[in-house]
N, C-alpha and C positions, 0 to 999 in steps of 0.2 A: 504494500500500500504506500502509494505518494502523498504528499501532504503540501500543497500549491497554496500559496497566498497569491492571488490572481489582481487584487485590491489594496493599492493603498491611504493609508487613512490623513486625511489635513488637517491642519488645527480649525476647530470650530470654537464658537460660544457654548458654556456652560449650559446645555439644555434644561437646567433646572428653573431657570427665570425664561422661560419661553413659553409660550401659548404651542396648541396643537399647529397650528400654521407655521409659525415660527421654526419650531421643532421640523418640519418637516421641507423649509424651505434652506435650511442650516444642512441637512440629512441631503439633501440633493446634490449641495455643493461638496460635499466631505470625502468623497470617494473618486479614486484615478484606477482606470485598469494598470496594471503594470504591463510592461511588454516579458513576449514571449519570445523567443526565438528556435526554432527546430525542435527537437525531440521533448521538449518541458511544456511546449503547449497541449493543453487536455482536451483528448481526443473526444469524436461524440458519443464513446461509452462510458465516459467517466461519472461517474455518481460526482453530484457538485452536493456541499451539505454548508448553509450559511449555520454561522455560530454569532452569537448577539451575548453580553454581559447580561443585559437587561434589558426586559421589556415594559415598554410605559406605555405608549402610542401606537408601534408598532410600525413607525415611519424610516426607522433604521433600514428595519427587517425591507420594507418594500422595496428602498431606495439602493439597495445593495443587490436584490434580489432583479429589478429592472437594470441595472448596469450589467448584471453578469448575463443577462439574459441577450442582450441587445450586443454581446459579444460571443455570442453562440454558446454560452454555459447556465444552461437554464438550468436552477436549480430543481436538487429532488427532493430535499427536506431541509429545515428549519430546525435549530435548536436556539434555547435559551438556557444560562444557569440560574436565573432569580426571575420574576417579574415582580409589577409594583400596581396596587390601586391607586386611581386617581383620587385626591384628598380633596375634599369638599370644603371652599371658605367661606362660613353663615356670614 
C-alpha cells in the first residue's frame, strides 16, 4: 500500500470566528494539487480515502473532495477523527 498526499494545504484564517460561508469560502482557497510526475501519479484503480481532523461544517471534506475529483481522483471514502456540534448563542 502507497500513501500519496496528492494536496497541499495554505495558510488560512482561524475557522473558528467564521460563519458557515466564511468557513467555506477560506476551505476553497486552502488546497493546491501537488504535481505528479511518472510512476507516483494514482492510477484509476486507486482507492482515494480523504482524512479530515475535524468535522464542523463539512466544507473541508467537500472542498478537498471536489479538487481531487476535478483531477481525476475521485474519492471513495471519507474519514474523520473527532466531529463537533454547532453551539447555539441565546
Amino acid at each position: 500500500m502507497r500513501v500519496l498526499r496528492p494536496l497541499r494545504a495554505l495558510p488560512r484564517p482561524d475557522s473558528v470566528v467564521l460563519d458557515s460561508a466564511g468557513r467555506a469560502a477560506a476551505a476553497e482557497s486552502a488546497f493546491r494539487l501537488r504535481r505528479f510526475g511518472g510512476p507516483s501519479r494514482p492510477g484509476p484503480d486507486t482507492a482515494v480515502v480523504v482524512l479530515d481532523d475535524i468535522v464542523t461544517t463539512g466544507v473541508t471534506l467537500a472542498a478537498v473532495s471536489r479538487i481531487l475529483r476535478a483531477a481525476g481522483m475521485t474519492p471513495n471514502v471519507a474519514a474523520v477523527l473527532a466531529a463537533t456540534q454547532k453551539r447555539r448563542h441565546w
